[in-house]
C-alpha positions as CSV (number, residue, x, y, z in Angstrom):
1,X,43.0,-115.0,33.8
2,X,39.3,-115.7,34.1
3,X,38.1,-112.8,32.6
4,X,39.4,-109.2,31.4
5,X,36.3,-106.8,30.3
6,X,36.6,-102.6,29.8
7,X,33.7,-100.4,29.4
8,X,31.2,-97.9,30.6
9,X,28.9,-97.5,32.9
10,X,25.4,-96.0,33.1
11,X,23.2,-95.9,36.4
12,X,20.0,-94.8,37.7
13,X,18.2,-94.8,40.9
14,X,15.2,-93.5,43.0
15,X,17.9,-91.5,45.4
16,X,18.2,-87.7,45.1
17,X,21.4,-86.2,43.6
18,X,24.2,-87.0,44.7
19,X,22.9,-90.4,45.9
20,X,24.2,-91.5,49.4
21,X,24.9,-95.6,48.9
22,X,27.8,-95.0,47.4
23,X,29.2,-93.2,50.7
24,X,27.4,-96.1,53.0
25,X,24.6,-94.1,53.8
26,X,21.1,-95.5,53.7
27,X,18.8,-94.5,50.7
28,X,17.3,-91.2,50.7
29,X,13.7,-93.0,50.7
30,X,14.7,-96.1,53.2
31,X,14.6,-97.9,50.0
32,X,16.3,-97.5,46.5
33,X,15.6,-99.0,42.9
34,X,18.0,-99.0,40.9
35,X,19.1,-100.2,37.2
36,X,23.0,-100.4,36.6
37,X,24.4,-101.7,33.1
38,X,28.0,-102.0,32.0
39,X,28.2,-101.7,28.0
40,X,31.9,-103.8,27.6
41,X,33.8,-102.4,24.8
42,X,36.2,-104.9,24.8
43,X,37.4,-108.1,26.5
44,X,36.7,-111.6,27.4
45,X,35.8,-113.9,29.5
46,X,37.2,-117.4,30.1
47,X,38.5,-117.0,26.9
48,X,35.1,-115.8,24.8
49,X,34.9,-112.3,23.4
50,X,32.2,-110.3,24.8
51,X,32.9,-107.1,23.4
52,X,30.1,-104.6,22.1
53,X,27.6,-106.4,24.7
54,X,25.9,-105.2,27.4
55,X,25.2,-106.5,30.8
56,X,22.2,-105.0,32.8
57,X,20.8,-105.3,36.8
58,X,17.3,-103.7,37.4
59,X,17.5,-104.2,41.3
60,X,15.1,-103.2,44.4
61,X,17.2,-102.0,47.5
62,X,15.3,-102.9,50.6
63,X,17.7,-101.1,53.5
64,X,21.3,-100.1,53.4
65,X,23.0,-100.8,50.2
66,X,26.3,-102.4,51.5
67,X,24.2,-105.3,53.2
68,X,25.2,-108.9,51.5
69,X,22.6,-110.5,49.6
70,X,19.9,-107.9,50.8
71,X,19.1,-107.0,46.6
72,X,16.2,-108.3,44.6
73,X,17.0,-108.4,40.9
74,X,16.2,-108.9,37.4
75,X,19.0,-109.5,35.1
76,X,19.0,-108.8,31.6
77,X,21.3,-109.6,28.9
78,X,21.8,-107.9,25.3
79,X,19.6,-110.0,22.9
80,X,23.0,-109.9,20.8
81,X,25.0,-112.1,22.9
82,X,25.4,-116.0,21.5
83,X,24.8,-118.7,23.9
84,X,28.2,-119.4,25.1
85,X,28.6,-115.4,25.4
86,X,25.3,-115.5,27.1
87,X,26.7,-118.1,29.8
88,X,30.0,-117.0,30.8
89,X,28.6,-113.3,31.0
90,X,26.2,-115.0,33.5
91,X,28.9,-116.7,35.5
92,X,30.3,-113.5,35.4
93,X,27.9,-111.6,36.8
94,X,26.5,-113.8,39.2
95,X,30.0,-114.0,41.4
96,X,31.2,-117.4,40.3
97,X,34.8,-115.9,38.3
98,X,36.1,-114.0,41.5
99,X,36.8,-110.4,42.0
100,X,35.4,-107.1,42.0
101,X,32.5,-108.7,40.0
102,X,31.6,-111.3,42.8
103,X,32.1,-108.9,46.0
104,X,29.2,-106.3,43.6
105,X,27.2,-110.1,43.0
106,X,27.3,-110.6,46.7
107,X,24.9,-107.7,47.4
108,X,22.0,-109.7,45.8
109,X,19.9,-112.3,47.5
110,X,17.2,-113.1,44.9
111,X,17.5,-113.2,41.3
112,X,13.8,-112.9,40.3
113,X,14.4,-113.1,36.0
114,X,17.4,-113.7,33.7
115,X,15.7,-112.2,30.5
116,X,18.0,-111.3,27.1
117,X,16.4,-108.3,25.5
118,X,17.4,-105.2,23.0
119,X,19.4,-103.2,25.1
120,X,20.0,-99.6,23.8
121,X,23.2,-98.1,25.4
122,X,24.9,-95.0,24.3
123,X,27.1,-92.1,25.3
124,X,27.5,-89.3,23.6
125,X,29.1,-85.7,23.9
126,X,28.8,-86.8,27.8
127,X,25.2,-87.8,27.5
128,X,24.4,-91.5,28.3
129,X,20.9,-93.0,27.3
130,X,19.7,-96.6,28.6
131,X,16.9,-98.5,27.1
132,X,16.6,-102.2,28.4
133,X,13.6,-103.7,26.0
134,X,10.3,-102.0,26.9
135,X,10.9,-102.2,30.6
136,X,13.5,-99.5,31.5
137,X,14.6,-96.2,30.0
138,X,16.6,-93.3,31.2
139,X,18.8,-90.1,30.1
140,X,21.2,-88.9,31.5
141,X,23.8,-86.1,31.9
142,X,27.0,-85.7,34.6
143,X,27.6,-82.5,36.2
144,X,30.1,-80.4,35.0
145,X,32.6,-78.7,37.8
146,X,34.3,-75.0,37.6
147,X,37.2,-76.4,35.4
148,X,34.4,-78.0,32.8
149,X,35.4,-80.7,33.9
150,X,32.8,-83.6,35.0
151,X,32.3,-83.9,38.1
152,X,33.6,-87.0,40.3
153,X,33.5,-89.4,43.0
154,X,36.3,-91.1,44.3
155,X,37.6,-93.6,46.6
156,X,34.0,-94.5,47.9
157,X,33.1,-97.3,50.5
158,X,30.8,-98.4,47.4
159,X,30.9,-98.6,43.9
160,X,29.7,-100.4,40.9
161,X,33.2,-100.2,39.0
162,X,35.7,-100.7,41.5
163,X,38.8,-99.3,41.0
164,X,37.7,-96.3,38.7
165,X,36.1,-92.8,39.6
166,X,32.5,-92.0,38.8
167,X,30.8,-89.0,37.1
168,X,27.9,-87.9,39.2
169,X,25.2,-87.7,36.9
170,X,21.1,-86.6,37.0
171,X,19.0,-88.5,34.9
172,X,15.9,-86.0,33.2
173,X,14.2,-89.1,33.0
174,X,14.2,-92.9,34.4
175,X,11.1,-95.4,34.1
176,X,10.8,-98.4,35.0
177,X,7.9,-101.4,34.5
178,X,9.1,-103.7,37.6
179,X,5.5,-105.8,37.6
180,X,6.3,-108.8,35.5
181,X,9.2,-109.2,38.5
182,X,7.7,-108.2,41.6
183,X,10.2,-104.9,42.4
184,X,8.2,-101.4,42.2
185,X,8.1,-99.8,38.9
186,X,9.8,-96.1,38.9
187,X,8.5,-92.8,37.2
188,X,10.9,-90.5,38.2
189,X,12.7,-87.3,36.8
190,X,15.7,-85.2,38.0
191,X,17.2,-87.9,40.3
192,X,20.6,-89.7,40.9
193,X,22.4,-90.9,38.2
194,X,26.0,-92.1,38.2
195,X,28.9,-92.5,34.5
196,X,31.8,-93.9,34.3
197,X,34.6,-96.2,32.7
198,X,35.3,-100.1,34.1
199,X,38.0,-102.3,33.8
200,X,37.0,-105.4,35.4
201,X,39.8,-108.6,36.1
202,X,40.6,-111.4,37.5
């Protein structure tokens, strides 16, 4: 097996609540910028440990989010990672190990930065926080349906963690510094956010 990671996810992006990529719908704006990051609690890959690392995309979405290699992105990963963890995350998450990963790694057509950074990620009583160096930071909190229970999505044409529901989410906050990379910076609050739980193989 090439790799075996499990995790959570936190995303962000300039849509309205709920945001309409994830049903193949174009963006609410014609465009969407977006910053997804995976915070693996366990696993490895080809055979190194990468868990308590995080993986991070700060993307800009020019038309219809299901169209291949139509993303440019900036990809960041957590300043804690060693080199070899560093390189196979990379191979990872750039499509070269196969799966899920690579048919999500497809959707990008220019990488614009690979940059390792201090990346805060954290969950907590439901509440998910994001701070990718001094470039991107957003909070977080899912909806919470009659039952109190969080509110999901399911069996969606897209998704950033295959395979596993999604809590629909608004972020109070999400900012983003995109000049150093050429994608628009965002200053947004009370838009579409997006938590879950990954398991990625292959």
């Amino acid at each position: 097996m090439a790799y075996e990671i499990e995790g959570k996810l936190l995303e962000v992006c300039t849509c309205n609540v709920l945001c309409p990529c994830w049903v193949g719908e174009d963006p609410d704006y014609k465009t969407c910028d977006t910053t997804i990051a995976w915070g693996i609690e366990k696993g490895a890959v080809e055979g190194v440990d990468v868990g308590g690392l995080t993986m991070a995309v700060s993307a800009h979405i020019p038309r219809n989010i299901l169209e291949p290699k139509s993303w440019t992105a900036v990809v960041f990963v957590d300043e804690r990672a060693t080199d070899e963890q560093q390189d196979v995350l990379l191979r990872l998450f750039t499509g070269q190990l196969g799966g899920a990963v690579a048919d999500l790694a497809g959707l990008i057509g220019e990488v614009v930065g690979v940059e390792r950074v201090p990346i805060e990620f954290s969950v907590e009583g439901g509440k998910g926080r994001l701070k990718i160096g001094t470039l991107v930071q957003a909070d977080m909190a899912p909806f919470i349906g009659a039952t109190g229970n969080p509110t999901t999505l399911a069996e969606t044409v897209f998704s950033t963690i295959p395979g596993s529901p999604v809590y629909a989410s608004k972020a109070s906050q999400y900012t983003r510094d995109g000049s150093a990379h050429g994608i628009p910076s965002v200053d947004l609050q009370g838009h579409n956010a997006l938590q879950g739980h990954f398991r990625f193989a292959a």
